[in-house]
C-alpha positions in Angstrom: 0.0 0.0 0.0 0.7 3.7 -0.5 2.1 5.1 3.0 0.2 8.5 3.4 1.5 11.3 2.0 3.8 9.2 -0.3 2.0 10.3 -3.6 2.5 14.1 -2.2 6.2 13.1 -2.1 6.8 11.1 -5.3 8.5 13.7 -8.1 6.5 14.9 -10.9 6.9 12.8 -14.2 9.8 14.1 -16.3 9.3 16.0 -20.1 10.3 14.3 -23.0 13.4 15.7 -24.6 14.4 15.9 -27.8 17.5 13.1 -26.2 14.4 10.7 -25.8 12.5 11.3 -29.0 16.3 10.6 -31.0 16.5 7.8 -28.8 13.4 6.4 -29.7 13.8 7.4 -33.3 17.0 6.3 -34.0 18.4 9.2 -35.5 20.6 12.2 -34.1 19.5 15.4 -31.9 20.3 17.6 -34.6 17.8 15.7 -37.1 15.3 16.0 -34.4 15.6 19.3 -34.3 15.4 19.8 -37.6 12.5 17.7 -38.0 10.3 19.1 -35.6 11.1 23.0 -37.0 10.9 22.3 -40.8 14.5 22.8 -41.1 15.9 21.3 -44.6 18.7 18.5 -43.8 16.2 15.6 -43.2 14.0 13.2 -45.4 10.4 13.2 -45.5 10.1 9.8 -44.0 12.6 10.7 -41.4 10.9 14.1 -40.6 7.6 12.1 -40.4 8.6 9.1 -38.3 10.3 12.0 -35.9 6.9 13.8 -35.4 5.0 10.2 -34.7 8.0 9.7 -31.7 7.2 13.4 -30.8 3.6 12.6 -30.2 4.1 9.1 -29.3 6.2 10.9 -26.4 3.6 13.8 -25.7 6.4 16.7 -26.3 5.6 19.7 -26.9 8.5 22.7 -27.5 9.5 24.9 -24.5 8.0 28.0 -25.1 11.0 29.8 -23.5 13.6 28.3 -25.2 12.1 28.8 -28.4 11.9 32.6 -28.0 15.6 32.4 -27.3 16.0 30.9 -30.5 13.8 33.4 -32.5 11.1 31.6 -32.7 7.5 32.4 -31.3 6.4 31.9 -28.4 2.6 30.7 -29.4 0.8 33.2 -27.2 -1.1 36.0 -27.9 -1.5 38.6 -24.9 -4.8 41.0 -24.2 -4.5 43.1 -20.9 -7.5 45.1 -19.1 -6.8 48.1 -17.3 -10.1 48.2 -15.8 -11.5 47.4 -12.2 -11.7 44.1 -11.4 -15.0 44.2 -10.1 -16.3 45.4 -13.2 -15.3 42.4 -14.8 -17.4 39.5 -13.0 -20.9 41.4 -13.5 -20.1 42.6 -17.7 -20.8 39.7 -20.1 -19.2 42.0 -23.0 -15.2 41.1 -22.6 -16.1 36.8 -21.7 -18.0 36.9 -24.8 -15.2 38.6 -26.6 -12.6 36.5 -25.4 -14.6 33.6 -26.3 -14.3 34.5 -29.9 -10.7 35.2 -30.0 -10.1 31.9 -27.7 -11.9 29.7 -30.7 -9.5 31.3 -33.2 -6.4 31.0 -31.5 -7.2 27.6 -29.8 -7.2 26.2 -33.6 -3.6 27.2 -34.2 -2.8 26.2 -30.4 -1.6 29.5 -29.4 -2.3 30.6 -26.2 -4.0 33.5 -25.0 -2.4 35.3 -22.1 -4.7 37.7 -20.3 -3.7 40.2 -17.2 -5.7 42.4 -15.7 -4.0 45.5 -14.5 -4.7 48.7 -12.6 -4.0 51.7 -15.0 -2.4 52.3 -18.1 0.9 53.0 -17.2 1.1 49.3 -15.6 -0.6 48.1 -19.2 2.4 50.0 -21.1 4.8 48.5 -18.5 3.6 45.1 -19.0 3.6 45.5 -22.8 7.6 46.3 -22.4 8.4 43.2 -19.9 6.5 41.0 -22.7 8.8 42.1 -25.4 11.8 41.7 -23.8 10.9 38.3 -22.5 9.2 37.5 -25.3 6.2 36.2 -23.7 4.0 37.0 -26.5 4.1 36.8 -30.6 1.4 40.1 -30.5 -1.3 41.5 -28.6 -4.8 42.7 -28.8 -5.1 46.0 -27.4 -8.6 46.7 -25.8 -10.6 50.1 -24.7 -8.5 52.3 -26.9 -8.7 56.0 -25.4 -9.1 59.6 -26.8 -5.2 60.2 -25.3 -3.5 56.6 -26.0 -0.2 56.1 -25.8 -0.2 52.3 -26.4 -0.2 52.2 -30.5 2.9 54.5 -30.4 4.5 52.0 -27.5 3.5 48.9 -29.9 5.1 50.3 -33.0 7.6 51.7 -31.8 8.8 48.2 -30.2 8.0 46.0 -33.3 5.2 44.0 -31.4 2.7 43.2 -33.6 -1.0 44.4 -32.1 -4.6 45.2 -33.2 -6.9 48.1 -31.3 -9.9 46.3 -30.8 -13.3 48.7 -30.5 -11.8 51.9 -31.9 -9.2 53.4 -33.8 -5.8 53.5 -34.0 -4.5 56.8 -33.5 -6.7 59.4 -31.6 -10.2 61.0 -32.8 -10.0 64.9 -32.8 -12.6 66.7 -31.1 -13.4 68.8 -33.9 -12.8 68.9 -37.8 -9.1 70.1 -38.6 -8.3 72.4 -41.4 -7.1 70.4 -44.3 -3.8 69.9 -44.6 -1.9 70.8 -47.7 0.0 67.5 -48.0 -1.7 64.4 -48.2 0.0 62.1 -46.5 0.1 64.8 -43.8 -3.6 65.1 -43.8 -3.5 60.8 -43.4 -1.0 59.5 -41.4 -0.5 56.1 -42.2 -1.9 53.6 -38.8 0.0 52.8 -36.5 -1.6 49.4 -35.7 -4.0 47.6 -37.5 -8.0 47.9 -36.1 -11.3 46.1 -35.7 -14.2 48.8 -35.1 -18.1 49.2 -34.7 -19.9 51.8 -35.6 -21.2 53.5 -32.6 -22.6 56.3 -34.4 -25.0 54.3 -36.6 -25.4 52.3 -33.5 -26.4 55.3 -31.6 -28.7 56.6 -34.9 -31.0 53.0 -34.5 -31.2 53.6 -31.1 -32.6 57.4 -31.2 -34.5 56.5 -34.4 -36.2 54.3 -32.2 -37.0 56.6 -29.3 -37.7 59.4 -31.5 -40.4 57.5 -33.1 -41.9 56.7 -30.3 -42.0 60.2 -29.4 -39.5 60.6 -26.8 -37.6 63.7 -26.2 -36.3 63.8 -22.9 -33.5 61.2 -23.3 -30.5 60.5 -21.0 -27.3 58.3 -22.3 -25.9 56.4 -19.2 -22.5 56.1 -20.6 -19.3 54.2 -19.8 -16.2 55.3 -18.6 -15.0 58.9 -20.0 -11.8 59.1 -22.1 -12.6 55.6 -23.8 -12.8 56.7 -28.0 -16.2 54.6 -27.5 -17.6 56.2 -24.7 -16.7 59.5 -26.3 -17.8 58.9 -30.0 -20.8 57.4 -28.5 -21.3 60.9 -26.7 -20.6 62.7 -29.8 -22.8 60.8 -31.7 -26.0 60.8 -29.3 -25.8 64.8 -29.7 -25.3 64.7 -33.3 -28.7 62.6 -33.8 -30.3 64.8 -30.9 -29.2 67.6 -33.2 -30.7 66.4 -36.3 -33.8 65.6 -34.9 -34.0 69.2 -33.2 -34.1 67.7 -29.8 -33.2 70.1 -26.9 -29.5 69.3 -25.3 -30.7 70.4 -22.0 -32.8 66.9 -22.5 -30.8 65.2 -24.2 -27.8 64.7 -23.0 -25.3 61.9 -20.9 -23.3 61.0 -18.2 -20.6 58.6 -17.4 -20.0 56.1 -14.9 -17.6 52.8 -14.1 -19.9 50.6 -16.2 -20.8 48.9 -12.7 -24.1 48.1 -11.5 -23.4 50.2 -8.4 -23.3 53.6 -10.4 -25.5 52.9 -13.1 -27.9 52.8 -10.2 -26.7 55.8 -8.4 -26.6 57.7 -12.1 -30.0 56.4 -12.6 -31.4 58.1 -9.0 -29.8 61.3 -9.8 -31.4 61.7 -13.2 -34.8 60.6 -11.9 -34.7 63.0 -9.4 -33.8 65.8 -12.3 -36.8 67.9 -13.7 -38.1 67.7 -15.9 -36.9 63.8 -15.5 -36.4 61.6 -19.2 -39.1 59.7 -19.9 -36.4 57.3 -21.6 -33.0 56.1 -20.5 -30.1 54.4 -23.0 -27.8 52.2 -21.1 -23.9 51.6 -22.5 -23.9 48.2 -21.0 -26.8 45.5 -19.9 -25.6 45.8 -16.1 -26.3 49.5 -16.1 -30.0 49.1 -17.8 -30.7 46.2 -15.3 -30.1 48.1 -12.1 -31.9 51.2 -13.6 -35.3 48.9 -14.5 -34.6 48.1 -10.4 -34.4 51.5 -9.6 -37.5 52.6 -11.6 -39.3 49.7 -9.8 -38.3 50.5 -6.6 -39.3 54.4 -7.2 -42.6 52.7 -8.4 -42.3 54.2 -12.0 -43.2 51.7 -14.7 -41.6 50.9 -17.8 -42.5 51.0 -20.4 -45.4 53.2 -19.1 -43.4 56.2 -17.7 -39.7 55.6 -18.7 -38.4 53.6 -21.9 -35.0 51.1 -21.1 -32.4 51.0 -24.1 -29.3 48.2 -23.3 -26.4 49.1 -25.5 -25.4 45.2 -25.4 -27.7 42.3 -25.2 -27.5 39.3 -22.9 -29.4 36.9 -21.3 -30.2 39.2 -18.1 -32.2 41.5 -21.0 -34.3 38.5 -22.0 -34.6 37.4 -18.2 -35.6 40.5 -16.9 -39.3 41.4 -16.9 -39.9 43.4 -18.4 -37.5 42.0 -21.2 -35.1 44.9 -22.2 -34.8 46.5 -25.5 -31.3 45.8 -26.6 -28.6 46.4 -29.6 -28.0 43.0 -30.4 -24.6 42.2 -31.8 -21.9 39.2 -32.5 -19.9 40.2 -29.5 -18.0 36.4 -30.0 -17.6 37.4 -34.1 -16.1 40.8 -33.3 -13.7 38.7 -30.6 -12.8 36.0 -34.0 -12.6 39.1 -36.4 -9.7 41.0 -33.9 -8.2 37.4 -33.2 -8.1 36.5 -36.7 -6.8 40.4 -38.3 -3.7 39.4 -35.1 -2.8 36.3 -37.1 -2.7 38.2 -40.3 -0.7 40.7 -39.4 1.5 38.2 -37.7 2.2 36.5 -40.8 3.0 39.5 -42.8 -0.4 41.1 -43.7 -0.9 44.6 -43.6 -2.3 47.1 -41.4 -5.7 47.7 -42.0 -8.6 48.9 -40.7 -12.0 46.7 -40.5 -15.3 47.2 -39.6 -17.5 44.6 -37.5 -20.8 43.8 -38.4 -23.1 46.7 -37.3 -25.8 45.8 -33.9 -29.0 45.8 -34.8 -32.4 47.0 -32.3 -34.6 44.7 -31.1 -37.7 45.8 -29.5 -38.8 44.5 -26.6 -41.1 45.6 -23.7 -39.0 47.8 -22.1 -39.4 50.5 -24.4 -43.1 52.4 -25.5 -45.2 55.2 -26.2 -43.8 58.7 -24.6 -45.8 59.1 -21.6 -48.7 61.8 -21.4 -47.3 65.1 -20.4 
């Protein structure tokens, strides 16, 4: 019998080396290696009878020793510089990992994921990664108005994709036209996968509007994100076009948390005139509004619509069920995972658009209340 504790003490089972799979093989180390890395110097049937011992053997290369060598390492890396407790109640970035996962997981490269504190710890990171070559490239998430992490990424050869916005900073307001061209278009710095939050925005007030809203508020994410900001933007340029007051029309930020969409919710109920509709950037945020509405006893959809920027099952599960944008969060994860790989094998930059959300109506949106 096992003594106790014995199995605690025994030594964990030892790698195969490339010494075991020549072994096996019957053929040096150096055809190994150059077997298992598509090196010329081998036959075909000696290159395929080394790959059978490989597997036979369960190897698998040392990720560290093959960035020494200049090879990859077979990971890709995506940080968050968010709060953490934002991350366990938003469905948006699992669903968005799960896309890129399915991607990467069919050319078995890993997917390294950190979440930090700020940005300065996100460019830090990207700097210990390159030197350690940790990762082949990373997907670069939330891009702000003010980011410094496209310029860090070029400038360090590390191949990356902005994921939700572009590439090089929006400016707040049109710029003269410059007389030189290429002045006038930089070329990217990285490549990008976006969404178009303006038409986005334009379904949502289209929708509202017709209704006859006009008193809305726009419960946004946090400020200096390009998406919270163009979503900003656009919200006043459809409020504009459709002659809608900004003093009613109008938006605030928050965490993206449940906590503060709640809080923002109170303080703009307790405005007057209040909206009689409310557009939420996240589904968190829309669900703890529909709780504050109930708890304030004001009905929806009978005195205050409910927009959710994103869908998810807590819009289709809460009653009433939540009007939503509706979009391939897990697609737009593939779409940035898949742009990575390109642009790791040579591709280049480019920018590309994800498919564009559509509105569906549910019960959480209705008829403008009688004045």
């Amino acid at each position: 019998m096992t003594a106790p504790g014995e199995a605690a003490r025994r030594k964990p089972a030892r790698r195969p080396t490339i010494k075991d799979i020549a072994r096996r093989a019957g053929v040096s180390e150096s055809a190994v290696s150059f077997a298992l890395n598509d090196r010329p110097g081998v036959s075909q049937d000696t290159r395929a009878r080394v790959r059978r011992v490989a597997e036979e053997l369960g190897w698998q290369a040392n990720s560290a020793a093959r960035a020494l060598s200049g090879e990859r390492a077979g990971a890709m890396g995506l940080v968050l510089a968010r709060p953490a407790q934002t991350l366990g109640v938003e469905s948006f970035f699992l669903q968005l990992v799960s896309g890129i996962q399915e991607v990467l997981s069919a050319r078995k490269i890993a997917l390294l994921f950190q979440v930090v504190e700020d940005l300065d710890t996100e460019c830090a990171l990207y700097r210990r990664w390159w030197a350690e070559r940790r990762v082949d490239g990373v997907l670069v998430v939330d891009p702000r108005t003010e980011d410094p992490r496209p310029e860090l990424l070029a400038s360090l050869g590390l191949p990356a994709v902005v994921v939700g916005g572009p590439a090089t900073p929006e400016p707040a307001t049109p710029e003269p036209a410059a007389p030189d061209p290429a002045a006038a278009h930089p070329p990217p710095l990285l490549s990008t996968v976006w969404a178009d939050d303006a038409k986005a925005m334009a379904r949502v007030l289209d929708h509202l509007h017709g209704l006859g809203h006009r008193r809305i508020v726009h419960v946004a994410g946090m400020p200096g994100l390009a998406h919270t900001e163009r979503r900003i933007r656009s919200l006043r340029t459809e409020a504009d076009l459709r002659g809608l007051d900004e003093r009613h029309v109008h938006s605030v930020t928050t965490d993206y948390s449940d906590a503060e969409g709640a809080e923002a919710t109170r303080r703009i109920l307790d405005a007057a005139p209040p909206p009689t509709a409310i557009i939420y950037d996240n589904d968190v945020m829309a669900v703890a509004g529909a709780s504050v509405a109930a708890e304030r006893g004001i009905p929806v959809p009978g005195a205050l619509s409910i927009v959710a920027w994103d869908d998810s099952a807590l819009c289709r599960v809460t009653h009433p069920r939540l009007t939503a944008l509706v979009r391939d969060t897990p697609g737009f994860g593939r779409l940035a995972a898949q742009e990575l790989l390109a642009v790791l094998d040579g591709g280049p930059l480019r920018t590309v658009q994800g498919e564009l959300p559509h509105l569906e109506a549910r019960e959480s949106t209705g008829a403008r209340p009688p004045r």
